[in-house]
RODO-2510 file (C-alpha; in nm, 4 decimals, decimal comma):
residues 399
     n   res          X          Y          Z
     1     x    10,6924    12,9595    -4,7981
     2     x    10,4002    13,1897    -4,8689
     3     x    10,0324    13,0342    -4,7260
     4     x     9,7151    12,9916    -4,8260
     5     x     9,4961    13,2857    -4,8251
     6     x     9,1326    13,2097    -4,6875
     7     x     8,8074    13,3398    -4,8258
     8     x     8,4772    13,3061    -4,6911
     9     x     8,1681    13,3151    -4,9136
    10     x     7,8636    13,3908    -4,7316
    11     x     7,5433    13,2630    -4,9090
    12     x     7,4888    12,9937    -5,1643
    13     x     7,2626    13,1024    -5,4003
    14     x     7,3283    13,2508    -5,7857
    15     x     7,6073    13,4901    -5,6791
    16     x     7,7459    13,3024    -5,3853
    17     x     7,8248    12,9949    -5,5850
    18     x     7,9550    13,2051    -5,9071
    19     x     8,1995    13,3921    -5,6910
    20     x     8,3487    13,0390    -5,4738
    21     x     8,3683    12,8575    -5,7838
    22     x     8,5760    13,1715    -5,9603
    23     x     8,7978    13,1646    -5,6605
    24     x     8,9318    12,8315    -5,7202
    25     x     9,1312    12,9275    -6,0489
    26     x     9,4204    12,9646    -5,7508
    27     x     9,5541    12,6630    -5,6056
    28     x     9,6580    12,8812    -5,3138
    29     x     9,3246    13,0245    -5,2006
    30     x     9,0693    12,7921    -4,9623
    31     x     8,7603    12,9069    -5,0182
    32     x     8,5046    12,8010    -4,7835
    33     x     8,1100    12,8735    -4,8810
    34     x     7,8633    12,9059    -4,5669
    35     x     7,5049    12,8201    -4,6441
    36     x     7,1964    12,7711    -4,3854
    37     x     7,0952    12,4989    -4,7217
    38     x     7,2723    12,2242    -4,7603
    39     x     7,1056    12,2161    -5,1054
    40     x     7,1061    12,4355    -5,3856
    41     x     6,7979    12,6965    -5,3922
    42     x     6,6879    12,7397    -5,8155
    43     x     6,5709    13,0469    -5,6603
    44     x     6,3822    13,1350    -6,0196
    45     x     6,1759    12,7703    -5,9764
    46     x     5,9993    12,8538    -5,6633
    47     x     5,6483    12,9333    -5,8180
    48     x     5,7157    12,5828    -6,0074
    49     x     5,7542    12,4257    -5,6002
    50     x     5,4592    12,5897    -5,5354
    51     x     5,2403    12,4556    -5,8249
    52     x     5,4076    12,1083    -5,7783
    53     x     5,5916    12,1198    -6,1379
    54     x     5,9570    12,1235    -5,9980
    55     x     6,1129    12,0783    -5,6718
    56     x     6,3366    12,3793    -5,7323
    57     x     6,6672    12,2317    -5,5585
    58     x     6,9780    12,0827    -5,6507
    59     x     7,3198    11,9149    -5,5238
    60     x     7,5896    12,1560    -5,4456
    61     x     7,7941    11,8362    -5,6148
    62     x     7,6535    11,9150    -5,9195
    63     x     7,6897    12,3267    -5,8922
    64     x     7,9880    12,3946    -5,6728
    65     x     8,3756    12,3014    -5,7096
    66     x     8,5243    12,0573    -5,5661
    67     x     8,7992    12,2528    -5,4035
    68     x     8,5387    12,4601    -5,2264
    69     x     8,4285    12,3620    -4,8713
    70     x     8,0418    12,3699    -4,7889
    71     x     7,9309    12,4578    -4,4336
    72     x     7,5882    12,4380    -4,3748
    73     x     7,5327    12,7236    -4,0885
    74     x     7,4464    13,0853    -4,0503
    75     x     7,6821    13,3850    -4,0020
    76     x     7,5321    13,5986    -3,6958
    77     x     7,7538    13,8644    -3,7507
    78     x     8,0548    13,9661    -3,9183
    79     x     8,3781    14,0945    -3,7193
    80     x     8,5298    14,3138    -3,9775
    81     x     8,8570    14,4265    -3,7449
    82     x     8,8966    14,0310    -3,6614
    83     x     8,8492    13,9033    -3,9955
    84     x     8,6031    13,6561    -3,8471
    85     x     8,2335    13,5579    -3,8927
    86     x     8,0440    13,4013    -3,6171
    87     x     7,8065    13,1235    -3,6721
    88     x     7,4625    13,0299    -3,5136
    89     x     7,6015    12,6635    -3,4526
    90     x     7,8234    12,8901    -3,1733
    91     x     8,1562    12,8187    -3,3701
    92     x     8,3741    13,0789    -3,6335
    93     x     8,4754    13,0982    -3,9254
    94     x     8,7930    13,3578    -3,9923
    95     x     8,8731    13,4961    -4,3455
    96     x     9,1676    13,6977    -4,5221
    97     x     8,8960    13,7850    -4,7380
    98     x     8,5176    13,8119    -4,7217
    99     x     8,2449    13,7596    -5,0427
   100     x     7,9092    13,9118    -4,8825
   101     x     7,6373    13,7251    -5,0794
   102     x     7,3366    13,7027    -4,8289
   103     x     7,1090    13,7611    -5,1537
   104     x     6,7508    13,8883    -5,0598
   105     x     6,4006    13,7289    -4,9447
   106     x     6,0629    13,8453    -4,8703
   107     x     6,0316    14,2063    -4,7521
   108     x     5,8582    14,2757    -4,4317
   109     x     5,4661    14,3446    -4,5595
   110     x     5,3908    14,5980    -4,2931
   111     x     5,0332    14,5911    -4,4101
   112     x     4,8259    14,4686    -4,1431
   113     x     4,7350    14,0485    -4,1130
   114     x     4,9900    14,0097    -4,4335
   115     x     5,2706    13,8738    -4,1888
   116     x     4,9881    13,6859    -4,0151
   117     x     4,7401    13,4994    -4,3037
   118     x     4,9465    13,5772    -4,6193
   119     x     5,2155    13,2969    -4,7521
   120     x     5,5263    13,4462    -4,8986
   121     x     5,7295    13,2815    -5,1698
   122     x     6,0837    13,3981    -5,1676
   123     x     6,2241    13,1445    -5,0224
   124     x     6,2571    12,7606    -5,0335
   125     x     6,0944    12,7350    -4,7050
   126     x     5,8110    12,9567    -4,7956
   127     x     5,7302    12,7990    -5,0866
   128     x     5,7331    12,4200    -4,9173
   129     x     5,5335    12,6004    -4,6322
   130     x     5,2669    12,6896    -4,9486
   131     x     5,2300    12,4113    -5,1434
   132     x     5,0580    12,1449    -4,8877
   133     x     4,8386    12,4435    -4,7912
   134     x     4,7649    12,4666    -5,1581
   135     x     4,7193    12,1072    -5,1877
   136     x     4,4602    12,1044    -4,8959
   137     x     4,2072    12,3691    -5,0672
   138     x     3,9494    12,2462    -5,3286
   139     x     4,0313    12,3662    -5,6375
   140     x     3,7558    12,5800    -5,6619
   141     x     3,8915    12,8012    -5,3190
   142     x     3,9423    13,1591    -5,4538
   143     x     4,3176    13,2213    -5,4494
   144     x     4,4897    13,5512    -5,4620
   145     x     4,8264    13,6732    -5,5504
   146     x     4,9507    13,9797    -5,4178
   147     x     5,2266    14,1682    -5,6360
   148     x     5,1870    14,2188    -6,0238
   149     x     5,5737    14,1733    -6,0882
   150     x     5,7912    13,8417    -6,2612
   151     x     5,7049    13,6021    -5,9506
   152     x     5,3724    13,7090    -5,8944
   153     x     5,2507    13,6816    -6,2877
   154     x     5,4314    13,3563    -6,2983
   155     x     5,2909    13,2093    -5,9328
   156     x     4,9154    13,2982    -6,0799
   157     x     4,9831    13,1691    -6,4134
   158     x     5,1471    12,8241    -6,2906
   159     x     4,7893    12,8202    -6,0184
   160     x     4,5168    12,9070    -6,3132
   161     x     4,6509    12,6473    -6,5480
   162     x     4,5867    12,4012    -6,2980
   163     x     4,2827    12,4735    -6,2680
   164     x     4,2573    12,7039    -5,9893
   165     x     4,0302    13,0143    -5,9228
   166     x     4,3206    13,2936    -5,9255
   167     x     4,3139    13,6806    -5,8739
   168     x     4,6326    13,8732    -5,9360
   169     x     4,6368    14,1862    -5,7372
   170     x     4,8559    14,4258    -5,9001
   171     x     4,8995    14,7270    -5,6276
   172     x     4,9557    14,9310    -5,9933
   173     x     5,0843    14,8128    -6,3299
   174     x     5,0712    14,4404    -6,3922
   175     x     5,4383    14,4138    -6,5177
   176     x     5,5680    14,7444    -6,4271
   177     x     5,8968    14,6161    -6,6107
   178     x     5,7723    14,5164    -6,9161
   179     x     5,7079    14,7274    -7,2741
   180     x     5,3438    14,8057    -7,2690
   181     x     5,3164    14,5153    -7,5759
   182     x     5,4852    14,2899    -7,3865
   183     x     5,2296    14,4048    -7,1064
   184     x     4,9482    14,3089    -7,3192
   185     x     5,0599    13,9907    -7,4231
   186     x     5,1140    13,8543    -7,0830
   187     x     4,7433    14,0113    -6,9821
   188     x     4,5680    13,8318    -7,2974
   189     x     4,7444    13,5193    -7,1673
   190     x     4,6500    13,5409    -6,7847
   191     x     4,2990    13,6199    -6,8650
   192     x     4,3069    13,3242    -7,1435
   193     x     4,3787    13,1248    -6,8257
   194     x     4,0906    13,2484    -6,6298
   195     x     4,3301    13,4546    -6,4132
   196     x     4,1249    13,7857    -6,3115
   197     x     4,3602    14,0839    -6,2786
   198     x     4,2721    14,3681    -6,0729
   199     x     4,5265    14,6859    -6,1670
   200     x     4,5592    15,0314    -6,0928
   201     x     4,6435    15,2986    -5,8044
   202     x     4,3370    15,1681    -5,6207
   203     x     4,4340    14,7738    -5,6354
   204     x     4,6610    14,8080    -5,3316
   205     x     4,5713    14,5446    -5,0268
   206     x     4,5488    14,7284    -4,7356
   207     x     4,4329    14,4801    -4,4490
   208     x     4,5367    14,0738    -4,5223
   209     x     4,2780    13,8412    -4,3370
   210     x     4,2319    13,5177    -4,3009
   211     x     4,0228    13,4670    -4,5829
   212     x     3,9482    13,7610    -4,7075
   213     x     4,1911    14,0825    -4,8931
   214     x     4,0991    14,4515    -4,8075
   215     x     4,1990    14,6494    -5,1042
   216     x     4,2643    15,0616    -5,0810
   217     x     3,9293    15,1181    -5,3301
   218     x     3,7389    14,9536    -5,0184
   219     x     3,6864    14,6082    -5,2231
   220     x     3,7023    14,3105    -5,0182
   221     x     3,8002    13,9801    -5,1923
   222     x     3,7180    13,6629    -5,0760
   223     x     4,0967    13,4912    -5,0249
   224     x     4,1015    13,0997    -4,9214
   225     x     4,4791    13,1659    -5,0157
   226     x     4,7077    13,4437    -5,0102
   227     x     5,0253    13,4718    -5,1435
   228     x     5,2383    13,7153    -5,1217
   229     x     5,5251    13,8342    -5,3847
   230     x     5,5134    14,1819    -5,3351
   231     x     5,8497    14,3469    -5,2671
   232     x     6,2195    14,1766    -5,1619
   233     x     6,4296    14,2929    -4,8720
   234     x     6,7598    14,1472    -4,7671
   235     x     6,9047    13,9766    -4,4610
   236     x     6,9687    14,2270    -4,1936
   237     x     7,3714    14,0871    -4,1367
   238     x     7,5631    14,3753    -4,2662
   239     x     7,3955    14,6152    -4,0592
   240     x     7,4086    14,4037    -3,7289
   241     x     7,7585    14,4103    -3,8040
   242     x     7,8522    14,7426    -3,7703
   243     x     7,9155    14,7572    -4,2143
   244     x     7,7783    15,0655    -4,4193
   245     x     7,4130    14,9952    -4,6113
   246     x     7,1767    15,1326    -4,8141
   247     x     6,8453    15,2430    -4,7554
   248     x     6,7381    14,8531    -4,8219
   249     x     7,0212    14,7111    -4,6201
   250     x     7,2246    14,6339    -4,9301
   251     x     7,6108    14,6056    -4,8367
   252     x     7,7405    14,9836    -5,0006
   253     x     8,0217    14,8819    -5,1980
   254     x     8,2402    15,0707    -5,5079
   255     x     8,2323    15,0071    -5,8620
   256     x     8,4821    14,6978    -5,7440
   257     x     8,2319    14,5590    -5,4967
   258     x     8,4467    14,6323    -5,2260
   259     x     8,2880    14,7575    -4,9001
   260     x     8,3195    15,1134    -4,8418
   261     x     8,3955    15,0187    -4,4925
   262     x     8,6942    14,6960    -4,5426
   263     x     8,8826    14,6594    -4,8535
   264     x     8,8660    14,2569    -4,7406
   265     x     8,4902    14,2362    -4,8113
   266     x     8,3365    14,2038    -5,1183
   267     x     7,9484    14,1858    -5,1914
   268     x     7,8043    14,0528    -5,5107
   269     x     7,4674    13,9400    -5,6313
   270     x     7,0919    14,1436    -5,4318
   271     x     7,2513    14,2393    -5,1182
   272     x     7,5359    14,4809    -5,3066
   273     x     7,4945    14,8039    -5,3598
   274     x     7,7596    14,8850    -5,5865
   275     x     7,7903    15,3140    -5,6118
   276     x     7,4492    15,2996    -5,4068
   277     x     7,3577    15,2186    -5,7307
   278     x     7,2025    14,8295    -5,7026
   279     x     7,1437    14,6297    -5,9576
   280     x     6,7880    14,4810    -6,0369
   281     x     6,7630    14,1775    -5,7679
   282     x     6,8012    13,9119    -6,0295
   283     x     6,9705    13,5921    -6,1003
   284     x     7,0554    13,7622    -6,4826
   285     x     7,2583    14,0583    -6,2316
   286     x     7,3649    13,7640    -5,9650
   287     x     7,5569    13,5322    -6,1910
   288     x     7,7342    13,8542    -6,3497
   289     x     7,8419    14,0193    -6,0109
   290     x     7,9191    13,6569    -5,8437
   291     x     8,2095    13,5930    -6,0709
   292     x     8,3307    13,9665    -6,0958
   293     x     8,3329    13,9741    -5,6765
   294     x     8,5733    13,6309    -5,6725
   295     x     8,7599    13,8717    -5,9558
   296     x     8,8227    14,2124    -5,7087
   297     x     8,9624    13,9393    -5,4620
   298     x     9,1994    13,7768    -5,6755
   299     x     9,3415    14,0919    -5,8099
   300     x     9,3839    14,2053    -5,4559
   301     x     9,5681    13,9034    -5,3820
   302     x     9,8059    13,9639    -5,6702
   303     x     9,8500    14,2814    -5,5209
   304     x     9,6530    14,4826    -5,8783
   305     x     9,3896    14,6723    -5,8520
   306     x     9,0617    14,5172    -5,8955
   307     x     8,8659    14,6318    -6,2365
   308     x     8,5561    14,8270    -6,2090
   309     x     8,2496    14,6013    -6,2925
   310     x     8,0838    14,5596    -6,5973
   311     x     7,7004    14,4381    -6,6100
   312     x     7,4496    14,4549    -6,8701
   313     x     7,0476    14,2870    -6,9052
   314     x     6,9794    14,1199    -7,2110
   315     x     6,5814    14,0509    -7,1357
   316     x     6,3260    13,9554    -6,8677
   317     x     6,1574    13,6119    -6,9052
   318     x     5,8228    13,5066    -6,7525
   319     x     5,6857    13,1982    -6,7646
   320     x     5,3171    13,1930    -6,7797
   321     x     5,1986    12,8253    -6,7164
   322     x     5,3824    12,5191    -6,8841
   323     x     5,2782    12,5899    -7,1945
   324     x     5,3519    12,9860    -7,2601
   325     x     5,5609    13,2508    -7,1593
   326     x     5,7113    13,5957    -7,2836
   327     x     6,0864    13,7006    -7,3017
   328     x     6,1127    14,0512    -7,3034
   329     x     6,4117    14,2084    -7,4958
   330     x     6,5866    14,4677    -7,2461
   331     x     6,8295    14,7146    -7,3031
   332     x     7,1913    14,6879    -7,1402
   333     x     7,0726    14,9374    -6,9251
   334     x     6,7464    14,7144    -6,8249
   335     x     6,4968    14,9039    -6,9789
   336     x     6,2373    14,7222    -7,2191
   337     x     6,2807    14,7449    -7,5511
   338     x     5,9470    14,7212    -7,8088
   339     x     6,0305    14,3565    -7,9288
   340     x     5,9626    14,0777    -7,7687
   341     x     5,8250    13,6869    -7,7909
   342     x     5,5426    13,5005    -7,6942
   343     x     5,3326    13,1933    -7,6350
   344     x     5,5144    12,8776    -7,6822
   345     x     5,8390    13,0272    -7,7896
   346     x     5,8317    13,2529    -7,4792
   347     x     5,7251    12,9408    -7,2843
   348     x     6,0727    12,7590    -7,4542
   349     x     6,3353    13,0426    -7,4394
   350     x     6,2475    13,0602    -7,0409
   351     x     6,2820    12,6824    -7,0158
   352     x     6,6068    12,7026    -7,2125
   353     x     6,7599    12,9818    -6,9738
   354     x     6,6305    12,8744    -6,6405
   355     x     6,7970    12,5086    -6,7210
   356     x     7,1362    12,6843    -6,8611
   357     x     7,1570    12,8405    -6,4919
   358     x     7,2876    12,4963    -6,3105
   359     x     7,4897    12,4126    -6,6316
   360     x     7,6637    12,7999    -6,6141
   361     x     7,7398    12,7542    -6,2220
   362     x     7,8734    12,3872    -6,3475
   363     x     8,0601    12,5350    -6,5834
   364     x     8,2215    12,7485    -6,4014
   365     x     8,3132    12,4606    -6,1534
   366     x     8,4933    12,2592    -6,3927
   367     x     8,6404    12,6119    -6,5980
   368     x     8,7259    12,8798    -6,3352
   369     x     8,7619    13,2204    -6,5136
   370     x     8,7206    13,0813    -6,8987
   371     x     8,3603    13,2684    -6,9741
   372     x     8,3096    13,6159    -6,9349
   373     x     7,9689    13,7132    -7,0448
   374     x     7,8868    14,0175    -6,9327
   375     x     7,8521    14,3586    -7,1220
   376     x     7,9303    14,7452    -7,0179
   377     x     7,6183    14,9315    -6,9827
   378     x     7,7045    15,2910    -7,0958
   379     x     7,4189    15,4233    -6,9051
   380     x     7,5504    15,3450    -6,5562
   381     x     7,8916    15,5422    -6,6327
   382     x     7,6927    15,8165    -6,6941
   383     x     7,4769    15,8207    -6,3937
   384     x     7,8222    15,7832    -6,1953
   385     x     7,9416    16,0976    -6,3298
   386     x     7,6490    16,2765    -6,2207
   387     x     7,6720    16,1727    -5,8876
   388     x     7,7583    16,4861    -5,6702
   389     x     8,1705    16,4630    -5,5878
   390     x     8,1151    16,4449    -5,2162
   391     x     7,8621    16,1892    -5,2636
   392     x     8,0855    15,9846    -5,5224
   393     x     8,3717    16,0386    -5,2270
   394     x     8,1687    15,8291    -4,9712
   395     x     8,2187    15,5131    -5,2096
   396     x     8,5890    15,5177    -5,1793
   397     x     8,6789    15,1734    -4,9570
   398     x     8,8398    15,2371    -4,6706
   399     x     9,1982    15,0834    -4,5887
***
């Protein structure tokens, strides 16, 4: 009588949960999910914790299957020739096969006083940390916002239309993704919220204090508040445990997600680096990769060889307040596209997507495998070919 095989999913955020929930279409895998959370992160509602308009968490109940096990603990390290994880609670955890979905947080500053007087926001803990301090400061304390991309535009908005005093700090473009229209539009709407937006080469902080920001033009800004979205970096696990990474730290995987170190671990969602190629870190990429991991692990299990994967953007939305908002029309490839839409139909399209997240990852709990959304973006094929051979070689998983 054949057994179960065992997979461990490590991290329960977009990715994580896609992948476990996939997983469970066989009635003979166990699939066990380790989170340090024992709650849900709506990772793409944490500037809503921090202006006090959501709470930005969920029940695993209402996300994850049934058939999938929660632990709530952190892997130390991954034992690759024992097939085991070890946790910090001192126990293990062993696998037949591994889904690496750490996902990413805030990246180390390494600007001076940022680590010490600036509040990051990448995580649920960050962003509780931020909000009483918020809540302490008269409304009329100068706040600023470091980092001109989706969380930082949104965190300023969500501040100004409360009332606050808010300067965006842009360290360069002020939406360095977005069309130069669709760049406009969310400008005319941050300044119609009293938001003052410093751009440009010369806008980059330099020295973080405790109530002031140095900036490289030799400006100093008054700061009550400083929050900082400037950059992402991912957990440091892969490379304490011995496993090939990027540059970043992102798990180096091939175009199956499969480790180019361990054909028994997988890595989906911000910390893969598929090709050494990544993905944008994004929940759009995360719920896309998350199902397609769970997929290279049930072929393997079948004993077929896992299909390459297939991802493509469809737009970048940014809420800007309660009230407006832009979705910007991407290509497959993610590159913006001339077209997009504003104001209150931005402001509604974002609502609509960030509340069809839970119901996909519910979905997908109650209807393992039935949706398959995602699209083959021509543009990655080519930049695969291009890769030198001896480069392209390294990608190839080991046995």
């Amino acid at each position: 009588m054949s057994r179960n095989t065992d997979v461990v999913v490590i991290g329960g955020g977009y990715a994580g949960v896609m992948a476990a929930n996939r997983l469970t279409q066989r009635t003979d895998v166990t699939v066990t999910l380790i989170n340090p959370r024992p709650a849900f992160v709506d990772r793409i509602r944490l500037h809503q914790l921090v202006g006090g308009t959501h709470e930005a968490v969920a029940d695993y109940r209402k996300v994850l299957a049934e058939g999938v096990r929660l632990v709530v603990d952190t892997v130390t390290r991954i034992d690759a020739a024992g097939r085991a994880v070890t946790l910090a609670s001192g126990g293990t955890a062993s696998y037949d096969y591994l889904v690496y979905a750490v996902g990413s947080g805030s990246a180390d500053p390494r600007v001076p006083g940022a680590a010490d007087f600036a509040y990051p926001i990448a995580a649920l803990e960050e962003a509780q940390r931020l909000r009483p301090v918020l809540d302490a400061a008269p409304a009329s304390a100068p706040v600023t916002v470091v980092g001109a991309g989706p969380t930082g535009i949104e965190t300023a908005a969500e501040l100004a239309e409360q009332g606050r005093t808010v300067t965006l700090v842009c360290g360069g473009l002020l939406g360095p993704s977005l069309h130069p229209r669709g760049r406009r539009s969310v400008a005319r709407r941050l300044t119609a919220l009293g938001v003052r937006v410093l751009d440009g080469p010369d806008t980059k902080v330099t020295t973080v204090t405790r109530d002031a920001v140095r900036l490289a033009d030799g400006r100093e800004l008054p700061s009550a508040v400083t929050v900082w979205t400037a950059g992402f970096g991912v957990p440091d696990l892969a490379v304490r445990s011995g496993l090939r990474t990027d540059a970043l730290g992102r798990l180096l995987t091939d175009e199956t997600l499969t480790s180019v170190d361990d054909t028994r671990i997988v890595a989906a969602g911000d910390s893969a680096a598929p090709s050494d190629l990544p993905f944008r870190m994004s929940c759009q990429a995360a719920v896309q990769l998350g199902p397609q991991a769970a997929e290279t692990v049930l072929s393997r299990i079948a004993g077929e060889r896992p299909a390459a994967i297939e991802v493509g953007f469809v737009g970048t939305c940014i809420s800007l307040g309660r009230r407006a908002g832009i979705f910007q029309l991407m290509g497959k490839d993610d590159t913006a596209k001339w077209h997009y839409l504003g104001g209150r139909s931005g402001a509604k399209i974002k609502e609509l997507i960030c509340r069809s997240i839970p119901w996909q990852l519910s979905y997908e709990a109650r209807k393992p495998g039935a949706r398959t959304w995602w699209t083959k973006d021509a543009k990655r094929s080519r930049l695969l070919q291009a890769k030198p051979e001896q480069e392209r070689a390294t990608t190839e998983p080991a046995v």
